[in-house]
Backbone atoms as SQL, in Angstrom:
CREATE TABLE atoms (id INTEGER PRIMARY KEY, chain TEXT, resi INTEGER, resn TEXT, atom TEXT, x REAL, y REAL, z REAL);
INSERT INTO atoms VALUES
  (1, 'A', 1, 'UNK', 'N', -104.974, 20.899, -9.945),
  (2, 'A', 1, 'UNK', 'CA', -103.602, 21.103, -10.390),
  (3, 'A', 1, 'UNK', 'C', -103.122, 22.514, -10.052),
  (4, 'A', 2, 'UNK', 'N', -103.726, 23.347, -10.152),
  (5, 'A', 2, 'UNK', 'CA', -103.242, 24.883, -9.991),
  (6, 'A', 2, 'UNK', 'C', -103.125, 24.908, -8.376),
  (7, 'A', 3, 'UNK', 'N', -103.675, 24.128, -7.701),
  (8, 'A', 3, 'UNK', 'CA', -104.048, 24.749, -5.967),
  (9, 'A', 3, 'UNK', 'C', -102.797, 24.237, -5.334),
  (10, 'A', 4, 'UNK', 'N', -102.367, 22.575, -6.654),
  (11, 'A', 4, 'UNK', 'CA', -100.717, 22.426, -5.911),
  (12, 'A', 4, 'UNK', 'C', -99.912, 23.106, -6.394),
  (13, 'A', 5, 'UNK', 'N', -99.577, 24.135, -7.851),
  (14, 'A', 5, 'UNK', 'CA', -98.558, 24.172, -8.296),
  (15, 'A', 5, 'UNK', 'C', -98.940, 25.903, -7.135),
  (16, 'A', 6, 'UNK', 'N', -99.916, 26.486, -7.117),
  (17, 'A', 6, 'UNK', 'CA', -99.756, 27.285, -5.651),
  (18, 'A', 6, 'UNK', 'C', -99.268, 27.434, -4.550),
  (19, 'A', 7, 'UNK', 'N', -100.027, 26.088, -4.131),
  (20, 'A', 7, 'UNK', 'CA', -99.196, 25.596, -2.771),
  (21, 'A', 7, 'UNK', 'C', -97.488, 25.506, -2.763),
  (22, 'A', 8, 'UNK', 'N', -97.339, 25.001, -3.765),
  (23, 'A', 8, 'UNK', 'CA', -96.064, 24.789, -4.380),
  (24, 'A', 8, 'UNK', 'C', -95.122, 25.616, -4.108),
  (25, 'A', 9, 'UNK', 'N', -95.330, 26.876, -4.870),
  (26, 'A', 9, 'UNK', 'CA', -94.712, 28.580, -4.833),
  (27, 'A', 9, 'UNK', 'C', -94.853, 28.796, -3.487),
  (28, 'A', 10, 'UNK', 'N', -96.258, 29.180, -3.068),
  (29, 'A', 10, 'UNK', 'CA', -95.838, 29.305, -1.905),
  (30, 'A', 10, 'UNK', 'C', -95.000, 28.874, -0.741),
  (31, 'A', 11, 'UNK', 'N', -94.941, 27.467, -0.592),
  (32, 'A', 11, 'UNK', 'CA', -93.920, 26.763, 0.142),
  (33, 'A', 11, 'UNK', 'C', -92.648, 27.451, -0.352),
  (34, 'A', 12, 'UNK', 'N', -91.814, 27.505, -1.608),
  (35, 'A', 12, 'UNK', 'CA', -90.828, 27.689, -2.055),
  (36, 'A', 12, 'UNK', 'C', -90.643, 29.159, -1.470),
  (37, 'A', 13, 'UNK', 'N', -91.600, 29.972, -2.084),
  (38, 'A', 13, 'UNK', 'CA', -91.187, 31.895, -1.066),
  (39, 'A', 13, 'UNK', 'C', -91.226, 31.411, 0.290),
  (40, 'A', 14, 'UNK', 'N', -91.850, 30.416, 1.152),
  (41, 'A', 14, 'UNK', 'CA', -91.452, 30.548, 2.595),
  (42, 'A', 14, 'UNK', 'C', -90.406, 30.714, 2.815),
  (43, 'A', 15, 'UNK', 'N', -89.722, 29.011, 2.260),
  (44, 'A', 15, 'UNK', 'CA', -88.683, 28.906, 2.685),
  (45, 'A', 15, 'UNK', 'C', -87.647, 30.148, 2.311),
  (46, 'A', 16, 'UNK', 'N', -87.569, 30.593, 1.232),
  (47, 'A', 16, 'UNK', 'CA', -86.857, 31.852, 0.982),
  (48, 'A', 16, 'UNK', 'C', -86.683, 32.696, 1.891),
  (49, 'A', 17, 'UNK', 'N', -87.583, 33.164, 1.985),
  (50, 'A', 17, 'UNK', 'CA', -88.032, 34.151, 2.841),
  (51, 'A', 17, 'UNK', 'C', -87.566, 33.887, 4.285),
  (52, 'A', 18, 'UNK', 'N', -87.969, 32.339, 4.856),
  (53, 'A', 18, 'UNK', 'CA', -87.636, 32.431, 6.378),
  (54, 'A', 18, 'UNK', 'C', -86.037, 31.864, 5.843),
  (55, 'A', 19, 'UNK', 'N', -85.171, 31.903, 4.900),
  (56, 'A', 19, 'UNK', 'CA', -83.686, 31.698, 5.210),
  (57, 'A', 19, 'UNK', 'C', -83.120, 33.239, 5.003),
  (58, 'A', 20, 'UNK', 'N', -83.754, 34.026, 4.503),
  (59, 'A', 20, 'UNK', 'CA', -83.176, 35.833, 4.321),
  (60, 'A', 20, 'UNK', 'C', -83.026, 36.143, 5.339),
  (61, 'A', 21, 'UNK', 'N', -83.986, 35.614, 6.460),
  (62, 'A', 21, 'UNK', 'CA', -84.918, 36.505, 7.514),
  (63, 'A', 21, 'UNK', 'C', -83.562, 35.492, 9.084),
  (64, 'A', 22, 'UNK', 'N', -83.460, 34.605, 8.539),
  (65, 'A', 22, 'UNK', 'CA', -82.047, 33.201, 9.192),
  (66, 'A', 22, 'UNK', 'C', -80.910, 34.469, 9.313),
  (67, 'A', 23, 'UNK', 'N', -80.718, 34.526, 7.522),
  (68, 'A', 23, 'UNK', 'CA', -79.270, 35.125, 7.564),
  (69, 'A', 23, 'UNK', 'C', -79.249, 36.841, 8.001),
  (70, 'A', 24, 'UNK', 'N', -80.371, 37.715, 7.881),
  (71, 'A', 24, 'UNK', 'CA', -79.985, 38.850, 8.450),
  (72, 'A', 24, 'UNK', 'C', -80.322, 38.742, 9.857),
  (73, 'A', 25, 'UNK', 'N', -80.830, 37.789, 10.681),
  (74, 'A', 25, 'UNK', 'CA', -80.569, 37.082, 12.566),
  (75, 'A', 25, 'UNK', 'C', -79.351, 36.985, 12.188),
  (76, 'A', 26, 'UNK', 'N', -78.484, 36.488, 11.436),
  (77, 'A', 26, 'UNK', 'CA', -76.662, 36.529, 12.039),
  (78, 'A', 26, 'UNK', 'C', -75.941, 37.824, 11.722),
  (79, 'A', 27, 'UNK', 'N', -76.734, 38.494, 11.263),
  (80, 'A', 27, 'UNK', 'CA', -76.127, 39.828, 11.076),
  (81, 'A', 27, 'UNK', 'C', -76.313, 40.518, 12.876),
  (82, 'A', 28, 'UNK', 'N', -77.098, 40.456, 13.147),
  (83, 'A', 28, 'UNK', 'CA', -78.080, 40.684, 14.311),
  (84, 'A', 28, 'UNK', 'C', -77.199, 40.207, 15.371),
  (85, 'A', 29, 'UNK', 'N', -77.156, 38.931, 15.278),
  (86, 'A', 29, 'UNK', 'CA', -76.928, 37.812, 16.405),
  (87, 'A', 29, 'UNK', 'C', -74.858, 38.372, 16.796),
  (88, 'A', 30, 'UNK', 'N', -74.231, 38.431, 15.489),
  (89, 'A', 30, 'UNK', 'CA', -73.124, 38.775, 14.962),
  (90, 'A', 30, 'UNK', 'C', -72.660, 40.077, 14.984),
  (91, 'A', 31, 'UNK', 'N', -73.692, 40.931, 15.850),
  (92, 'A', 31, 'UNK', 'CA', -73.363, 42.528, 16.297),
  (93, 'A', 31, 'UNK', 'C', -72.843, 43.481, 14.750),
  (94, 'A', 32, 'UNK', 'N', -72.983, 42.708, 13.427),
  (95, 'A', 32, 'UNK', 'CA', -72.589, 43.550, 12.700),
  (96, 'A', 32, 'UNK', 'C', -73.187, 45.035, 12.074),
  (97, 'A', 33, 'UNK', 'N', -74.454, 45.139, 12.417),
  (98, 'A', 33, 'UNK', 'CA', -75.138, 46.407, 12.685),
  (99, 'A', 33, 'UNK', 'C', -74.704, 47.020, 13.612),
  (100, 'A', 34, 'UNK', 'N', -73.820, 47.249, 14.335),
  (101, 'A', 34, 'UNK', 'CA', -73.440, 47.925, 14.821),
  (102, 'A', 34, 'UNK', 'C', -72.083, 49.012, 14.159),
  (103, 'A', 35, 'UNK', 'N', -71.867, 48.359, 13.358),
  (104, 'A', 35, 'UNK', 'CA', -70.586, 49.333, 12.237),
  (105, 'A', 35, 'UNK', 'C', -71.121, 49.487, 10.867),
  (106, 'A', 36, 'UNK', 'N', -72.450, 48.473, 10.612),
  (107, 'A', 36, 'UNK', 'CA', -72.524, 48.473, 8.966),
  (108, 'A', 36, 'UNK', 'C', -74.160, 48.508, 8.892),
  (109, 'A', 37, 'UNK', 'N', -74.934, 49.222, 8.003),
  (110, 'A', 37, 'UNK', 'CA', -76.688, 49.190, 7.634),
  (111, 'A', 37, 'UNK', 'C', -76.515, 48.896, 6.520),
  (112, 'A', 38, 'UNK', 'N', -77.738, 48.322, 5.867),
  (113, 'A', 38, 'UNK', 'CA', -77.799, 47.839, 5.073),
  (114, 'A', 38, 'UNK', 'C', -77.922, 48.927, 3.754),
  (115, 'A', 39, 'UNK', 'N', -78.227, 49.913, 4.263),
  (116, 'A', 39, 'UNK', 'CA', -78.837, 50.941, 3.081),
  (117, 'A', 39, 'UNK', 'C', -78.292, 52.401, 3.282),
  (118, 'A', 40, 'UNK', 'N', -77.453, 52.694, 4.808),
  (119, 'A', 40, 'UNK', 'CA', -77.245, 53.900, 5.264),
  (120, 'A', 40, 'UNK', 'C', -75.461, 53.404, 5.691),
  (121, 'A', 41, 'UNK', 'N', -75.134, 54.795, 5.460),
  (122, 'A', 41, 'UNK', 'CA', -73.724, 54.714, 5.945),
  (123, 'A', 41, 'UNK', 'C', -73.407, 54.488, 7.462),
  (124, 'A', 42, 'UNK', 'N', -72.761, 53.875, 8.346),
  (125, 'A', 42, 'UNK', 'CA', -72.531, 54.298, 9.841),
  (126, 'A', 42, 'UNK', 'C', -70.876, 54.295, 10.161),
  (127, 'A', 43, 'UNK', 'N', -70.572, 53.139, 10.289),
  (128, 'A', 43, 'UNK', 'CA', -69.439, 53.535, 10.549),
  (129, 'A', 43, 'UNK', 'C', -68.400, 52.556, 9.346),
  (130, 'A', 44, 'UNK', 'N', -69.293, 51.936, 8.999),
  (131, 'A', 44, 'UNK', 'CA', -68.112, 50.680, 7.813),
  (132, 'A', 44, 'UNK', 'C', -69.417, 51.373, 5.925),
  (133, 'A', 45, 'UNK', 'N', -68.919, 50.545, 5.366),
  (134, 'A', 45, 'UNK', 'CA', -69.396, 51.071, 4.372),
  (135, 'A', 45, 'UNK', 'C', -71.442, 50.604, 4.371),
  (136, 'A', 46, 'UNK', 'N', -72.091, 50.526, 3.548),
  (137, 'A', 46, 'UNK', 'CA', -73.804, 50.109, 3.429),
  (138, 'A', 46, 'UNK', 'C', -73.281, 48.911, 2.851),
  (139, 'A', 47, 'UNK', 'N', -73.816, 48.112, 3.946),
  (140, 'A', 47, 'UNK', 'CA', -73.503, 46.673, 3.187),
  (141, 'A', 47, 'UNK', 'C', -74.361, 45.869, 1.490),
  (142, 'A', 48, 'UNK', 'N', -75.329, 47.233, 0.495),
  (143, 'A', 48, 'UNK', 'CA', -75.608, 47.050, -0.447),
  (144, 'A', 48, 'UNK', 'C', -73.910, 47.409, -1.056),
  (145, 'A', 49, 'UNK', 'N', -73.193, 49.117, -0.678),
  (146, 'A', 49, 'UNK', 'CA', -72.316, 48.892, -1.308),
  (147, 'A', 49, 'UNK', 'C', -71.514, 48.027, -1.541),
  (148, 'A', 50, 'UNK', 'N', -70.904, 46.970, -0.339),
  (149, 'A', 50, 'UNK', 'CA', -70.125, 46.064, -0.476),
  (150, 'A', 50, 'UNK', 'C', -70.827, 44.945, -1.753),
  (151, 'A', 51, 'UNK', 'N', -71.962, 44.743, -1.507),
  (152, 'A', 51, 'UNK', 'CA', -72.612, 43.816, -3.143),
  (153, 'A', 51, 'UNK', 'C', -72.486, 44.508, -3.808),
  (154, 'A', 52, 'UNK', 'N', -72.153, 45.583, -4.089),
  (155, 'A', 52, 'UNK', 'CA', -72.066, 45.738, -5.741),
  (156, 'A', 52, 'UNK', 'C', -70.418, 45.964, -5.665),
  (157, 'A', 53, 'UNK', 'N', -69.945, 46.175, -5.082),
  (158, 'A', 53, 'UNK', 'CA', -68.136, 46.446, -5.473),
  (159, 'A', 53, 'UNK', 'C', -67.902, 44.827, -5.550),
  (160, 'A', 54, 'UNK', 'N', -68.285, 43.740, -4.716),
  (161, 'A', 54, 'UNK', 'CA', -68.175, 42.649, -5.273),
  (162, 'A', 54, 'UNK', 'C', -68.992, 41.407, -6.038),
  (163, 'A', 55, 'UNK', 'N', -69.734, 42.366, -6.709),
  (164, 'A', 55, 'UNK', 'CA', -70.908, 41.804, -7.264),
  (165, 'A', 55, 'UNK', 'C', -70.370, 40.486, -8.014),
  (166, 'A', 56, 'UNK', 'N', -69.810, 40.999, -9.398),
  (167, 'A', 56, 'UNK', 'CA', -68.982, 40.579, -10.076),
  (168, 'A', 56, 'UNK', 'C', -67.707, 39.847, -10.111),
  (169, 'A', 57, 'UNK', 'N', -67.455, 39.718, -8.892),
  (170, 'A', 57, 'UNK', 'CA', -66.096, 39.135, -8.926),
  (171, 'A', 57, 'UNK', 'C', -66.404, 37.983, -8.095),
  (172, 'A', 58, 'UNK', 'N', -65.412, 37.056, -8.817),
  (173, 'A', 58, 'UNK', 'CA', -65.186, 35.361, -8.683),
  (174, 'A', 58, 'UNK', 'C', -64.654, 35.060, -7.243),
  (175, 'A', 59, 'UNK', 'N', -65.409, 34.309, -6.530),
  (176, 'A', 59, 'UNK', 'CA', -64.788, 34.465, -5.471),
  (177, 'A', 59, 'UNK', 'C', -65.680, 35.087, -4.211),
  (178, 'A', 60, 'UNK', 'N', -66.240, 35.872, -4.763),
  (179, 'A', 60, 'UNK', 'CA', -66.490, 36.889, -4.000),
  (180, 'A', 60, 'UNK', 'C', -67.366, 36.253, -2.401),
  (181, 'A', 61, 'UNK', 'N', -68.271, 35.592, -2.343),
  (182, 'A', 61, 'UNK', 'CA', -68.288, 34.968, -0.850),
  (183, 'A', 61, 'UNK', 'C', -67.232, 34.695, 0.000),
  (184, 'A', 62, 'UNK', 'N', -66.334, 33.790, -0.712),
  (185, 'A', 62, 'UNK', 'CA', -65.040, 33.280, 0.387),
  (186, 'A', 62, 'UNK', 'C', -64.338, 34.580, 0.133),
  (187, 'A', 63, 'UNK', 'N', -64.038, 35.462, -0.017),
  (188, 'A', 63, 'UNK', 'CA', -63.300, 36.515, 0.018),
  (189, 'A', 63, 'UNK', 'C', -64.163, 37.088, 0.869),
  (190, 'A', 64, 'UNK', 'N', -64.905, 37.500, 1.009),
  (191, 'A', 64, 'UNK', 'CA', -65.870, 38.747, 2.109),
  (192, 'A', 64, 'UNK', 'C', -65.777, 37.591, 3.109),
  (193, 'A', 65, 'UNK', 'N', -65.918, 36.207, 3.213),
  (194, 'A', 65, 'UNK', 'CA', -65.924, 35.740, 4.179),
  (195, 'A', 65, 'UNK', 'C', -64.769, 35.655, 4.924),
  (196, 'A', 66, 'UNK', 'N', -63.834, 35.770, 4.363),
  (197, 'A', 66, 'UNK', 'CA', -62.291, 35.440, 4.957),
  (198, 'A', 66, 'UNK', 'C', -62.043, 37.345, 5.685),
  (199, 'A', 67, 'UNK', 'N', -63.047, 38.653, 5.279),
  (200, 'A', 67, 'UNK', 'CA', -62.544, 39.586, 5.743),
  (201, 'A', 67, 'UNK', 'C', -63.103, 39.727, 6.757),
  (202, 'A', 68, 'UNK', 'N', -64.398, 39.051, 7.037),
  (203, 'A', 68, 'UNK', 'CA', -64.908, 38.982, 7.984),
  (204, 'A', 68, 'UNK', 'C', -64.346, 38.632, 9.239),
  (205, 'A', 69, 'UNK', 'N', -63.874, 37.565, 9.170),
  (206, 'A', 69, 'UNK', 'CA', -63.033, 36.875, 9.792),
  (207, 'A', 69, 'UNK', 'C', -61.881, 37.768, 10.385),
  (208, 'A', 70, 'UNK', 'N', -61.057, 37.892, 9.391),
  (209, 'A', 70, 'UNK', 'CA', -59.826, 38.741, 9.697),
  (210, 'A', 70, 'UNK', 'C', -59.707, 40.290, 9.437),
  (211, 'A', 71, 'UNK', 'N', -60.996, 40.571, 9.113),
  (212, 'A', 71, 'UNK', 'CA', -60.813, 42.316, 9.088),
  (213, 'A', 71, 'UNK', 'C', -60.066, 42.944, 7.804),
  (214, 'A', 72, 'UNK', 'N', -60.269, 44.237, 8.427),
  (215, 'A', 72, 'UNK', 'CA', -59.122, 44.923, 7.065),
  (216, 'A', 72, 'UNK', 'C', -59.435, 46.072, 6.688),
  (217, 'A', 73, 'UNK', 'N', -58.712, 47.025, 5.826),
  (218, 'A', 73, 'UNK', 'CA', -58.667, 48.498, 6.378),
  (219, 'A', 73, 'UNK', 'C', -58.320, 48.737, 4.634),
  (220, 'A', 74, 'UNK', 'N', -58.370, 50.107, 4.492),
  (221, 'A', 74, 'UNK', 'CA', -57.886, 50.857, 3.393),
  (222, 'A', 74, 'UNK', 'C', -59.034, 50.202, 1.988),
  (223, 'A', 75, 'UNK', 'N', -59.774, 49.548, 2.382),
  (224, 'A', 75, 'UNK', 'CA', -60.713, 49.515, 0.871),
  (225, 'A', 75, 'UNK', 'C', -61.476, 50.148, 1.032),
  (226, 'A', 76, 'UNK', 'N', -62.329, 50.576, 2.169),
  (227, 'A', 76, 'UNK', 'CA', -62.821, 51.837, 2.033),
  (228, 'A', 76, 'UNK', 'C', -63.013, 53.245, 2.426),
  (229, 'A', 77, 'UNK', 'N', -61.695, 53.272, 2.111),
  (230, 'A', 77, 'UNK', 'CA', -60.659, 54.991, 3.010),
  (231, 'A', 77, 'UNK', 'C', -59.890, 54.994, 4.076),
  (232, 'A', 78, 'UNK', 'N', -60.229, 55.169, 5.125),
  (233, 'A', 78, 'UNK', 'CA', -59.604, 54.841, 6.234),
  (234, 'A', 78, 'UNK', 'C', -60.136, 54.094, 7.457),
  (235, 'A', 79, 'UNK', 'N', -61.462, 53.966, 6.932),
  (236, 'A', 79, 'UNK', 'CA', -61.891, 53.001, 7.691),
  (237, 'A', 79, 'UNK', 'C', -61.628, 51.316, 7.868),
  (238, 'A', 80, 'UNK', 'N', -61.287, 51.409, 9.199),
  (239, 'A', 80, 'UNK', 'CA', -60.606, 49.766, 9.280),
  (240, 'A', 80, 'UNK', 'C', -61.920, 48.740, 10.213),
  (241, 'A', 81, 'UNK', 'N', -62.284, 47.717, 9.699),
  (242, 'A', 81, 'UNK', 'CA', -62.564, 46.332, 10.358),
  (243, 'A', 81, 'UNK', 'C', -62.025, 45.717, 11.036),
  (244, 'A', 82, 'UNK', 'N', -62.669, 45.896, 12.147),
  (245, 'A', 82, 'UNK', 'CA', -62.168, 44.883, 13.047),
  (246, 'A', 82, 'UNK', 'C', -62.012, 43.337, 13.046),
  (247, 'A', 83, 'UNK', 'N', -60.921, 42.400, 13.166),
  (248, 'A', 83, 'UNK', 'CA', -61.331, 40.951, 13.009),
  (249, 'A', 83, 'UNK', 'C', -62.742, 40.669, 13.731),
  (250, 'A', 84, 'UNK', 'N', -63.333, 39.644, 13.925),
  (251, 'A', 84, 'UNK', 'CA', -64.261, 39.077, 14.083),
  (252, 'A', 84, 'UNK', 'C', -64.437, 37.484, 13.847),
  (253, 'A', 85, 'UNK', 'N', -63.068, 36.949, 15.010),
  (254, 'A', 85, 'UNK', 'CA', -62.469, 35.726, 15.433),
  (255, 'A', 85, 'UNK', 'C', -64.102, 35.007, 15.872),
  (256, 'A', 86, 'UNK', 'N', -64.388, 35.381, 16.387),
  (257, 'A', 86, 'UNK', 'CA', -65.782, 34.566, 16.940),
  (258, 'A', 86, 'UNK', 'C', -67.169, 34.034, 15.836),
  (259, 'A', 87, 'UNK', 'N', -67.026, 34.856, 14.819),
  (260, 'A', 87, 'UNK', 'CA', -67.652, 34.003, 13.791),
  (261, 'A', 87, 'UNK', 'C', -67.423, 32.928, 13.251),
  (262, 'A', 88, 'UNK', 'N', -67.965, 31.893, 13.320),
  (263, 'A', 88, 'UNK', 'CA', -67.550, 30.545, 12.710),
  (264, 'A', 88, 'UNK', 'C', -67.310, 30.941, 11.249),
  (265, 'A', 89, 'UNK', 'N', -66.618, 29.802, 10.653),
  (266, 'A', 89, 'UNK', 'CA', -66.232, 29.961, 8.958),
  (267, 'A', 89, 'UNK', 'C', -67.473, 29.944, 8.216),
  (268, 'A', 90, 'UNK', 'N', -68.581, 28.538, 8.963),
  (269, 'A', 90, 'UNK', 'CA', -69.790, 28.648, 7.960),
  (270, 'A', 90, 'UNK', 'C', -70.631, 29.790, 8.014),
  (271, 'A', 91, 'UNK', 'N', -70.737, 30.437, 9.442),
  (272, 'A', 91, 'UNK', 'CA', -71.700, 31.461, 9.780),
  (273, 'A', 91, 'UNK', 'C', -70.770, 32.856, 8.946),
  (274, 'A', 92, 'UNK', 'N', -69.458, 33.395, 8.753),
  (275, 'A', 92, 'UNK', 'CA', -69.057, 34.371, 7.870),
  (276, 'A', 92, 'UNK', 'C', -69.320, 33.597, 6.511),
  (277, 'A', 93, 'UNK', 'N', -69.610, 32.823, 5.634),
  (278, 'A', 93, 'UNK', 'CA', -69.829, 32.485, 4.548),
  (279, 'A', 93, 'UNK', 'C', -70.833, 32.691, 4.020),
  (280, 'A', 94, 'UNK', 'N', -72.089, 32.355, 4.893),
  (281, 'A', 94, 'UNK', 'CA', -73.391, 32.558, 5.249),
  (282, 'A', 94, 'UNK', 'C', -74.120, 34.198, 5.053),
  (283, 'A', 95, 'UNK', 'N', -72.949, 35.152, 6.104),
  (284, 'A', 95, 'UNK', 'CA', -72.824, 36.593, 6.248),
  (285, 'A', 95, 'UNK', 'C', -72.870, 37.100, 5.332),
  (286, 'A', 96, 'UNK', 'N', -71.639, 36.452, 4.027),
  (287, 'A', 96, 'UNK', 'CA', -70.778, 36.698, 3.104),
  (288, 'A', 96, 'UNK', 'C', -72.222, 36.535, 1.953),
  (289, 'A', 97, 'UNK', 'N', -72.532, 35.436, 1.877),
  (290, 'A', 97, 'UNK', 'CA', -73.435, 35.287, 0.401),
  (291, 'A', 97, 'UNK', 'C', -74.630, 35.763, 0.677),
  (292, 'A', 98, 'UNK', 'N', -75.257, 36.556, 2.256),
  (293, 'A', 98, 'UNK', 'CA', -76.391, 36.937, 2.336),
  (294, 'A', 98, 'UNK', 'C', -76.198, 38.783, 1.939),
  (295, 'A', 99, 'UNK', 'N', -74.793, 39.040, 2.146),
  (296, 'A', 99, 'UNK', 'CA', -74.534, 40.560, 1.867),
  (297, 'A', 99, 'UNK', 'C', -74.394, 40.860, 0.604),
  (298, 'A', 100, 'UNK', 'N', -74.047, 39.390, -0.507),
  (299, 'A', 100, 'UNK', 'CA', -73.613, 39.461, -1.936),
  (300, 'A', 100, 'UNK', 'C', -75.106, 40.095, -2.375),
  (301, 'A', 101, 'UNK', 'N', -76.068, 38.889, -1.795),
  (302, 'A', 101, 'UNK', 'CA', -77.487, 39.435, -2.579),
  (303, 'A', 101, 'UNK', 'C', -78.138, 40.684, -2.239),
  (304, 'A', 102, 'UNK', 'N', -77.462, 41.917, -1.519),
  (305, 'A', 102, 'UNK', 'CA', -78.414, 42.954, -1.237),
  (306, 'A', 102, 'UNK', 'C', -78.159, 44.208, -2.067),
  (307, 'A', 103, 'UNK', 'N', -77.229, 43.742, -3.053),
  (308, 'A', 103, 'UNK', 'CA', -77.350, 44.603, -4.333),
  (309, 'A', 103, 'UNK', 'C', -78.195, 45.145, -4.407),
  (310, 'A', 104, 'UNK', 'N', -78.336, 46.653, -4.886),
  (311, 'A', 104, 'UNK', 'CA', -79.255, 47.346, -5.184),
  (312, 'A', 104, 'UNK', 'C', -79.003, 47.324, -6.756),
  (313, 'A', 105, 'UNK', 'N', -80.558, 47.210, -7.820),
  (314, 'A', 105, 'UNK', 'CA', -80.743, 46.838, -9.073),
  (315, 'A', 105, 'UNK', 'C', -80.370, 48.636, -9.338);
């Protein structure tokens, strides 16, 4: 009994693990390291900050996903986003709820 409820967990962290490892490849794949790190400033904000300014709020995937999409400027100073027409809706949604979870505790 213990060697399945093991096996078990383990299967379950794979899959975890190889869908984190999915969604930061579309970060990758999606050139968005190139304006944003996950932990360091570059040229857009640390995409932990963006999880916590929208940690809390309702919505908050389809909203980061829709800016993705269409960009946008003045939320954090003067730095503006570029649209990013070539992301599909599911793959910015995807973007969107993999950037929600990189909150820093």
């Amino acid at each position: 009994m213990k060697t399945t409820i093991h096996l078990f967990i383990f299967f379950v962290l794979s899959a975890s693990a190889e869908f984190a490892l999915a969604d930061y490849d579309l970060l990758v794949k999606n050139n968005c390291l190139a304006c944003h790190y996950i932990d360091k400033r570059k040229y857009g904000p640390k995409l932990n900050e963006v999880a916590a300014k929208y940690a809390n709020e309702s919505g908050a995937a389809e909203k980061l996903a829709k800016k993705i999409k269409s960009g946008g400027s003045g939320v954090w100073g003067e730095d503006m986003m570029p649209p990013q027409p070539q992301v599909s809706d599911a793959d910015a949604l995807i973007l969107a709820k993999y950037i929600l979870l990189l909150k820093q505790s």
